[in-house]
N, C-alpha and C positions, 0 to 999 in steps of 0.2 A: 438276293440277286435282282438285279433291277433290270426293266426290260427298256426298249429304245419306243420312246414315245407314238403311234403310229400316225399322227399329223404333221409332228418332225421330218418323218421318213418322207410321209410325203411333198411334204414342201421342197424337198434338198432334191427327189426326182423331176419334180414340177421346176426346177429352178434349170437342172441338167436338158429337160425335154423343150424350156422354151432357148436354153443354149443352141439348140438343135436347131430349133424353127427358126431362127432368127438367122445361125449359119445357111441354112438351106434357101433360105428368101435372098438375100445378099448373093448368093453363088446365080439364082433365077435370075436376078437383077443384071448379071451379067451377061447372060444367056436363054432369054425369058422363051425358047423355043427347049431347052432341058426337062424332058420330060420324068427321068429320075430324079429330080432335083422337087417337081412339083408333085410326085408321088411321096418322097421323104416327108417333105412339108406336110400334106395329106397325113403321114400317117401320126409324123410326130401331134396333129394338132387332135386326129383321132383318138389316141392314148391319152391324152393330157385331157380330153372330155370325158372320157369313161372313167379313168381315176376320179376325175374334181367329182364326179355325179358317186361313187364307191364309195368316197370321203368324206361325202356332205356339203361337197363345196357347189351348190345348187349354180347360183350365180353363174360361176367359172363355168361349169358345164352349160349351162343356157346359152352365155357369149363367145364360148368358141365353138360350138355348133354351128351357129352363124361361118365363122371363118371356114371350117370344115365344109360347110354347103357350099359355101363361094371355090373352095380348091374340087372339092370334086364335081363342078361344072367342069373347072377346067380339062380336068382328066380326062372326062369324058367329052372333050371338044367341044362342048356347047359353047365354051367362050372364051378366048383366048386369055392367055397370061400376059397382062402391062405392066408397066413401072407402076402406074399408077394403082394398080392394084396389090403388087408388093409393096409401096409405103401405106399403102393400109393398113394391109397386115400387120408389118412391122409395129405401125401405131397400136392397132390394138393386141399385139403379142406384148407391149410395154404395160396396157391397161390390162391384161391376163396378170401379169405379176403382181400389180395392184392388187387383182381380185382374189389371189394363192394368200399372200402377204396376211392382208386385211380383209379378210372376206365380210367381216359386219359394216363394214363402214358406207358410204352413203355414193354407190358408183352408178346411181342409174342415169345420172342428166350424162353425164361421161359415155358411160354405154352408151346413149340415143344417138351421140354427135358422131362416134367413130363408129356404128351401125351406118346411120344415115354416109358417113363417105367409102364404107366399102359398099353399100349397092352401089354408089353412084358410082366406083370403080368398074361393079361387077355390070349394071347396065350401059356404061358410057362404051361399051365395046360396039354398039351399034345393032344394025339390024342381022347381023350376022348369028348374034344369039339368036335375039327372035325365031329367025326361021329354021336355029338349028332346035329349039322347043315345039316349034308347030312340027316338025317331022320328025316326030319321035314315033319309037320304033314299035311294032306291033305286041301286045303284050303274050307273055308265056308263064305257063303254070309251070312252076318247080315244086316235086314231091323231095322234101327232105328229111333226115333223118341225124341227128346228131345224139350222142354221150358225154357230157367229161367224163374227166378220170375220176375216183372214187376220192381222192382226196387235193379236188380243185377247190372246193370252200375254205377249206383249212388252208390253202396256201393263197385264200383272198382272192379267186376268182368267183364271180357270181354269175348265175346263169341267167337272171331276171334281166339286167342291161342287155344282153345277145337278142335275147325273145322281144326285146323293147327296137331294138332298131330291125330286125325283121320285119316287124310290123308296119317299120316305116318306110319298107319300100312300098310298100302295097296291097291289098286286100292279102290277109294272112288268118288264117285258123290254126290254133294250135291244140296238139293231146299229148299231155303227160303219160309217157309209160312207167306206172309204178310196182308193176310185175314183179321189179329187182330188188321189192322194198325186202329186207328178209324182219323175221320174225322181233316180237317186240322186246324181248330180253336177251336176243343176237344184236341186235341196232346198233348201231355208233352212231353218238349225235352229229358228230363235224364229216363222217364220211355219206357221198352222194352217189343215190342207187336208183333215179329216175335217167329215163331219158326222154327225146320230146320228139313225134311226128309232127310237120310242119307242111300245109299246103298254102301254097303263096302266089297268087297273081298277080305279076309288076312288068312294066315296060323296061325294068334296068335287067342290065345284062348279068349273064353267071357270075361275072369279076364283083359285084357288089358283095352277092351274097358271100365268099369269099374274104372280103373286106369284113364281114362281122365277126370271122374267127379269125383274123391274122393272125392276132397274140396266143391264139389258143391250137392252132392248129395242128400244133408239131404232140400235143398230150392227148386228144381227143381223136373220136371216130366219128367221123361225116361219110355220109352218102348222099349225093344228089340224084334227080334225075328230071330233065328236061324235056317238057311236053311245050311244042309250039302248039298254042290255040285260039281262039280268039276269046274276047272280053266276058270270061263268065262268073258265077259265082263257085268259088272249090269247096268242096266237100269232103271232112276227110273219113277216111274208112277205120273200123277200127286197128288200131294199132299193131304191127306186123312187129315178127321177130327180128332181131337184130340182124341173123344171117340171111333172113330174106331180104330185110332191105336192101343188105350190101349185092347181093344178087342181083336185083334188078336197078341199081344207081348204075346209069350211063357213065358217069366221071367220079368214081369217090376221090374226093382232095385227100385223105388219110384216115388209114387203117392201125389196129391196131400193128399190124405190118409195118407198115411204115414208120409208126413210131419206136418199133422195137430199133429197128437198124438204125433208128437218129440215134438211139442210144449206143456210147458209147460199149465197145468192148470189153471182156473183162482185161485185154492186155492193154488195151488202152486208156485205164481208170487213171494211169499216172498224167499222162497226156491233156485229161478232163480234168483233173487234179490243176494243173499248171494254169486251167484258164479262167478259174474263180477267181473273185474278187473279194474282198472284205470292204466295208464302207467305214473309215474310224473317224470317231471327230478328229481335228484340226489341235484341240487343247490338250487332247490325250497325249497327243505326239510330243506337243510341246514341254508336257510333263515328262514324259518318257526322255524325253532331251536333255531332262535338267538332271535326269536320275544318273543317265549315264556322265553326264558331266561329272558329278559327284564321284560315281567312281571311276575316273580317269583320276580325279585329283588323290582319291584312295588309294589307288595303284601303285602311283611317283609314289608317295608315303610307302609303301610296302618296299618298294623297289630300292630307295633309297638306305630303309634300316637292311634289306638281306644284302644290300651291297657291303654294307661296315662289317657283316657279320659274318662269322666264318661255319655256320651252320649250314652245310650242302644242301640239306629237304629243305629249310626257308628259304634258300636260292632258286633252287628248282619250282617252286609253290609260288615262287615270287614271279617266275618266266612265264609258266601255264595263267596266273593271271593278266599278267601284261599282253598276251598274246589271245587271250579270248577279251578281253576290255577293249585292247586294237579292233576284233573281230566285229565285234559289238559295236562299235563305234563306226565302223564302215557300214555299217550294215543299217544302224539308223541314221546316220547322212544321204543313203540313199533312199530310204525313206520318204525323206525330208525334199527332195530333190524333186523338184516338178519342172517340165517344159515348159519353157516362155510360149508353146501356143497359147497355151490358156492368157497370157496376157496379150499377147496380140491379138486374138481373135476379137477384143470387144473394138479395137481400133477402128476393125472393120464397119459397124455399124455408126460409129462416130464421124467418119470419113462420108459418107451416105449422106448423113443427117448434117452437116457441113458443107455438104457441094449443092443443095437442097436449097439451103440458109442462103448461100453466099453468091449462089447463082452462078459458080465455074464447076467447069468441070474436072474433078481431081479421080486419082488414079493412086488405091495404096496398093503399094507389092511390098512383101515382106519376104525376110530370109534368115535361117539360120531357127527356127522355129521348134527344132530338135534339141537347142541348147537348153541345160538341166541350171536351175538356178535352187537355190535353199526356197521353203515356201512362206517363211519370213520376209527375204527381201523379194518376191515377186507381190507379195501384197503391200509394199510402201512404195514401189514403184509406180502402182498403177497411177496415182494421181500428178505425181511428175509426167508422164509419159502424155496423159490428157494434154496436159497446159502447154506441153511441147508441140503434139501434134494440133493442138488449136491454133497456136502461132503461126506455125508453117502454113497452114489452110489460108487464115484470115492475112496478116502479114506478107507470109513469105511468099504464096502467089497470087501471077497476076489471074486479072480476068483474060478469058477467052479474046476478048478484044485485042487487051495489049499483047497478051500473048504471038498472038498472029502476028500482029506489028512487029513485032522481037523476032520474028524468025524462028518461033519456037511452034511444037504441037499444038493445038488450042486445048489438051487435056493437059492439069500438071501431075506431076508424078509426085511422091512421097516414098520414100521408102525407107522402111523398118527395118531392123537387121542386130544381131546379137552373134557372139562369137565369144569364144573363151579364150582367155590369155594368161595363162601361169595361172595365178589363184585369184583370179577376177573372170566378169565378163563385160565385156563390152556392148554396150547397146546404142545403136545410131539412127538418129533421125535426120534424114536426108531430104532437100527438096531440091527441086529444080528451078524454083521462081528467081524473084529481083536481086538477092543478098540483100545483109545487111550495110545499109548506109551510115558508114563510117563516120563521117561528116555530122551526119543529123543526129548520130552517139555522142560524138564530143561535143557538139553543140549542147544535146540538153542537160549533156554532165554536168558541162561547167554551167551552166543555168542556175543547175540543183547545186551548185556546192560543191558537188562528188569531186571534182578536180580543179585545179588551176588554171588559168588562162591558158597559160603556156608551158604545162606540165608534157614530157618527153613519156607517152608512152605507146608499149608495142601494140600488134594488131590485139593479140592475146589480151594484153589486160584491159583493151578499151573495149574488146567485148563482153571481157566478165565485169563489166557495169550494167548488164541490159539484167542482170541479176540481184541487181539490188531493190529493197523493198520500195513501192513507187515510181520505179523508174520504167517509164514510156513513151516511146516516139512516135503515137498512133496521134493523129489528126483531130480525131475524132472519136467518140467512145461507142463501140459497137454492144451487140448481145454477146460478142465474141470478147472482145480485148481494150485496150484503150483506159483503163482502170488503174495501171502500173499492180495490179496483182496477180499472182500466181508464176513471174519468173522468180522471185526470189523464195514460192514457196517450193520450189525446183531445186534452189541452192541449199536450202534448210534439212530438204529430205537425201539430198545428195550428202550434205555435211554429216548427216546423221549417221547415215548409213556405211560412215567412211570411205565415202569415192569422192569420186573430182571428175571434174566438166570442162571438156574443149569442143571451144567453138573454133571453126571454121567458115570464112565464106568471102565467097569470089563475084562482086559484081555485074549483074548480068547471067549468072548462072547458075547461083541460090546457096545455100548453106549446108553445114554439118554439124552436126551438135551430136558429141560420143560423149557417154557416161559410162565411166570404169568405176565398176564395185564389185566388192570381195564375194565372192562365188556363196560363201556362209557367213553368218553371225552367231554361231557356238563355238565348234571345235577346229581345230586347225593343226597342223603338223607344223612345227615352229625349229627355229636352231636357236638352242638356249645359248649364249655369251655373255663375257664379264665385263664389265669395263669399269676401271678402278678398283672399288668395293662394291659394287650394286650390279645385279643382273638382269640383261634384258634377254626379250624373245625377239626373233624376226622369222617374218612366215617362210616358212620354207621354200613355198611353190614360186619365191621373187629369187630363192640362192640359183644367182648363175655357177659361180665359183667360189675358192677361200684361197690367197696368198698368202705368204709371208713377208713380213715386211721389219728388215730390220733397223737398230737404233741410225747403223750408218745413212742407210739408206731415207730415212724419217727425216734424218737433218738437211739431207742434198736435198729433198721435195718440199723444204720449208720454202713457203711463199709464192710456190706452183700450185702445188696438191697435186701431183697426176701422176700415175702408174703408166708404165709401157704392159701394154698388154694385146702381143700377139701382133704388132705395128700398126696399133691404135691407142692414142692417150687417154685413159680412162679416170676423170675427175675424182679426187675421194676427200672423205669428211672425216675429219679426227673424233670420235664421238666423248672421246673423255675431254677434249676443249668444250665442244658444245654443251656436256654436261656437267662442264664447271668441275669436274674430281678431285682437284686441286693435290692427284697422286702422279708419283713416279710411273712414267709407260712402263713394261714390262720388258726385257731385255728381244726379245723375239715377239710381235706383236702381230697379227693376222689382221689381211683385209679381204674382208665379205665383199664378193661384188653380189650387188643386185641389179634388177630390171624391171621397167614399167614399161612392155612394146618396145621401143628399139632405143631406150634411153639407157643408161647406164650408170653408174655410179658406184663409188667402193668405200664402205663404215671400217675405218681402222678400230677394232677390239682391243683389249689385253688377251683373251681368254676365248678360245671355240670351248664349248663347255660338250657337249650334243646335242639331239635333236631332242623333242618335248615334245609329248602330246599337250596341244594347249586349249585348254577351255576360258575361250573367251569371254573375261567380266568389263561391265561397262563403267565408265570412268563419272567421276563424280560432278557435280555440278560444278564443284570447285575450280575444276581440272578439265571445263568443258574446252576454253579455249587453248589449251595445249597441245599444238597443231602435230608436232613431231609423235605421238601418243597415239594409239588410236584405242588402245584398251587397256588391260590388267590378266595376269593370271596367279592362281596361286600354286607353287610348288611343292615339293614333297615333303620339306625341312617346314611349312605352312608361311613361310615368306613372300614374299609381294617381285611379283617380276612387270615391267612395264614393257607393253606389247608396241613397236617399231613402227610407226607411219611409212610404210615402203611409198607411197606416190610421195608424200610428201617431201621426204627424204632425197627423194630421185632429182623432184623439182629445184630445192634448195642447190645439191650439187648441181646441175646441169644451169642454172645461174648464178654461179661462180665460176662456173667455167666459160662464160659468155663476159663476167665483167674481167674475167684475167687476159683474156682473149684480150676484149677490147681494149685495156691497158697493155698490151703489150704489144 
């Protein structure tokens, strides 16, 4: 049995807790009088120095102590929260990662520089520090008394860190009570049977000391007790029983009392039950993915021979597997399913460090942040979604200057947004700035070659040229853009993924760029169909409907292609012409309507076969540019079914129905 690395562990919480710092800084940022927002901050950067220093990461605990001294000035009013004191931060919550990552490597000149600009954040707040440190408060002796629990060592808490920041509030003595040690062949090595009296004279307030068991509070027994006095040396007495201290503590923070009732109920174990968590790698899943794929494909095989067969227990053995493999199959797609916050959230900090750069002031709001994407394509999105939202910052708006002039905010907007639609989602990057300048597009096309002088094309396809590798209309080459790279590494990852890109945008009042891709990249619920001799799949989640359509009726629609449907004409593609079958239609022939959004279109079949669970295989290099394709599955009989490009599909029909239009 192999256990999980405990530097691994660390690193993936230290990655989670500077997720945290970095959210809470940016929310400050917005509202730098949020006094919850710089307690967060506070504690997250607390934890993350008491682990690095548990762990060994000496470093990391030395430089975010620094950060951690600078937030609890703040707290404690000595000096207020500025921007400029959150991109501090922010800077060195980047060089913290550094320090987790790579902790050998050579971070101290780094260290010096983003030291030296968070004082100068944390003293440029004026004399108002100053005179809140010259009037500091008179000091008071606290008699303390704490216990862990008997098995905090073994679940990785240390008591030496606690004793270590107590100290540093202020003159502090301490006495080990080991009363509770028991006998030397009763012992447990990893369980903890001292406890510790603690006399400490400090000008900070009760709330510090407080602060050094946050984490441990709710397992432990504290007893304070607060004597206002002046400036002496403390003394401690020897060591009192437990139930005396708690006796005379003015304020105990937590008793064994009190932790008994944080503990859950015995009827409430199912309740407690429901709100752990497991931490799994990322690859396990993805094996776990491939396993059930395999038996989805072993199922159809099962299914297919108890269908020929006329043995009822292999029927029945056949149903019970296809109905827990469905089971099974839902249940690791969900899984698999993570919220696009996690992908929006890093925008946030990118947007910051952009209006920073770029000297305007930009504004992200984001929506739809609840939508469940496979955790496959949310990790090949991120680097599309960058180059997007880089665009829009640098490109798409103006400065505050022009802005004004325009009649517009002097902040520009951006906004992020995801929605689901049948078996995609949608995700849109929206701004408010200048649009794109149609004119200076076909100018540098035809420059590049990409087009003709005088080539006839729509808004649509002169913008998916800003997509092609090299192609830009920037002036000038920034830290940002002007490069011609990274739109087309947009269309590549877009292609890849089997979506598609529309652009929109309105002169004067900024752009729209939506990317439609398939909700997953494994499994899919599919409608198996014949056409001719060879069978395809089409995803389910695009079936609007299924027609009939007969011979007679096939012949009247030659040279139109369109369906009446419901007193609207609905374009359709004959798929045995497109696939060349070179067979006899079927005397009764079905048409699939599908839909991409409000588009529509209808595949004439020979064959509705039904539906298919489909595990999606990816198509060969061979076969990369075959647009109408967008994958492979393999069926029950072990034959090859080729999976249905529904956007693509869509598009084809719906411009045919625009050149019949116009010819007609």
């Amino acid at each position: 049995m192999s256990f999980p690395d405990p530097i691994a562990v660390f690193r993936t919480e230290a990655a989670e807790l500077l997720e945290q710092i970095e959210a809470g800084l940016l929310d400050l940022n917005v509202n730098l009088g949020d006094k919850d927002q710089v307690d967060a901050v506070f504690r997250g950067l607390h934890t993350l120095k008491g682990s690095g220093a548990m762990f060994g990461f000496e470093a990391l605990a030395a430089f975010t102590h620094h950060c951690e001294t600078a937030f609890d000035r703040v707290r404690k009013g000595e000096v207020p929260a500025t921007h400029a004191l959150v991109t501090a931060v922010l800077e060195a919550k980047d060089h913290m990662r550094a320090l987790v990552e790579t902790p050998a490597g050579d971070h101290e000149a780094v260290s010096e520089v983003l030291l030296a600009n968070l004082r100068h954040a944390v003293d440029g707040s004026g004399d108002q520090a100053a005179s809140s440190v010259s009037a500091a408060p008179a000091k008071t002796l606290f008699k303390i008394r704490f216990s862990l629990p008997q098995n905090a060592m073994a679940n990785g808490t240390n008591p030496l860190p606690l004793l270590d920041e107590l100290r540093d509030l202020g003159t502090c003595r301490i006495v080990a009570d080991r009363s509770g040690i028991p006998a030397l062949d009763e012992l447990v090595p990893t369980d903890l049977h001292v406890s510790w009296d603690v006399e400490l004279l400090t000008d900070q307030p009760r709330s510090a000391i407080d602060d050094v068991f946050i984490f441990v509070m709710d397992d432990m027994e504290l007893a304070v007790e607060e004597i206002a006095v002046a400036a002496q040396t403390p003394t401690v007495a020897a060591p009192a029983p437990v139930a005396a201290a708690a006796s005379v503590a003015a304020e105990p923070v937590a008793s064994a009392t009190s932790t008994a009732a944080a503990a859950p109920a015995p009827g409430d174990a199912k309740a407690a039950k429901a709100n752990e968590n497991v931490r799994v790698p990322a690859e396990k899943l993805d094996e776990l993915m491939d396993r059930v794929g395999e038996l989805v494909i072993a199922q159809s095989r099962l299914s297919q021979l108890a269908g020929g067969s006329g043995d009822l227990t292999l029927r029945a053995v056949s149903e019970d597997v296809e109905r827990l493999s469905g089971e099974l199959r839902d249940t690791m797609m969900v899984l698999r399913m993570v919220p696009v916050t996690h992908l929006f959230s890093r925008f946030r900090r990118l947007v910051h460090d952009l209006a920073n750069e770029t000297g305007k002031r930009i504004e992200l709001v984001t929506e739809g942040e609840t939508t469940e994407v496979d955790k496959s394509v949310i990790e090949r999105l991120a680097d599309p979604l960058v180059h997007l939202v880089r665009n829009s910052c640098d490109h798409g708006l103006e400065t505050p200057e022009d802005r004004l002039a325009a009649g517009k905010t002097e902040a520009g907007h951006i906004h992020l947004s995801a929605r689901q639609q049948a078996g995609e989602v949608i995700i849109t990057i929206k701004d408010d700035g200048r649009g794109i300048n149609k004119e200076r597009v076909r100018a540098k096309a035809e420059s590049s070659g990409l087009i003709a002088a005088n080539a006839s094309l729509t808004d649509q396809e002169l913008y998916q040229l800003i997509f092609q590798p090299g192609f830009s209309t920037a002036s000038q080459v920034t830290n940002l853009s002007g490069r011609g790279v990274g739109m087309d590494v947009v269309k590549r990852t877009i292609d890849a993924l089997r979506g598609t890109i529309n652009v929109v945008s309105r002169p004067g009042e900024g752009s729209e760029i939506s990317l439609a891709i398939p909700l997953t990249l494994a499994i899919i619920d599919g409608l198996l169909v014949r056409v001719g001799n060879g069978r395809y799949v089409i995803p389910l989640s695009a079936v609007e409907e299924c027609l009939e359509l007969s011979i007679e009726e096939d012949m009247r629609s030659r040279g139109r292609s369109f369906i009446s449907l419901r007193d609207s004409l609905v374009p359709f593609l004959r798929l045995r012409d497109l696939f060349r079958t070179n067979t006899t239609p079927d005397p009764f022939q079905k048409v699939v309507v599908i839909s991409t959004g409000s588009e529509r279109v209808g595949l004439v079949v020979d064959q509705i076969i039904g539906d298919h669970q489909t595990v999606i295989k990816g198509m060969s290099k061979l076969h990369h540019d075959v647009a109408t394709f967008s994958g492979a599955t393999i069926l029950g009989d072990g034959d090859v079914a080729l999976i249905l490009d529904v956007g693509h599909l869509v598009a084809e029909g719906q411009q045919q129905e625009a050149h019949l239009r116009a010819a007609g």
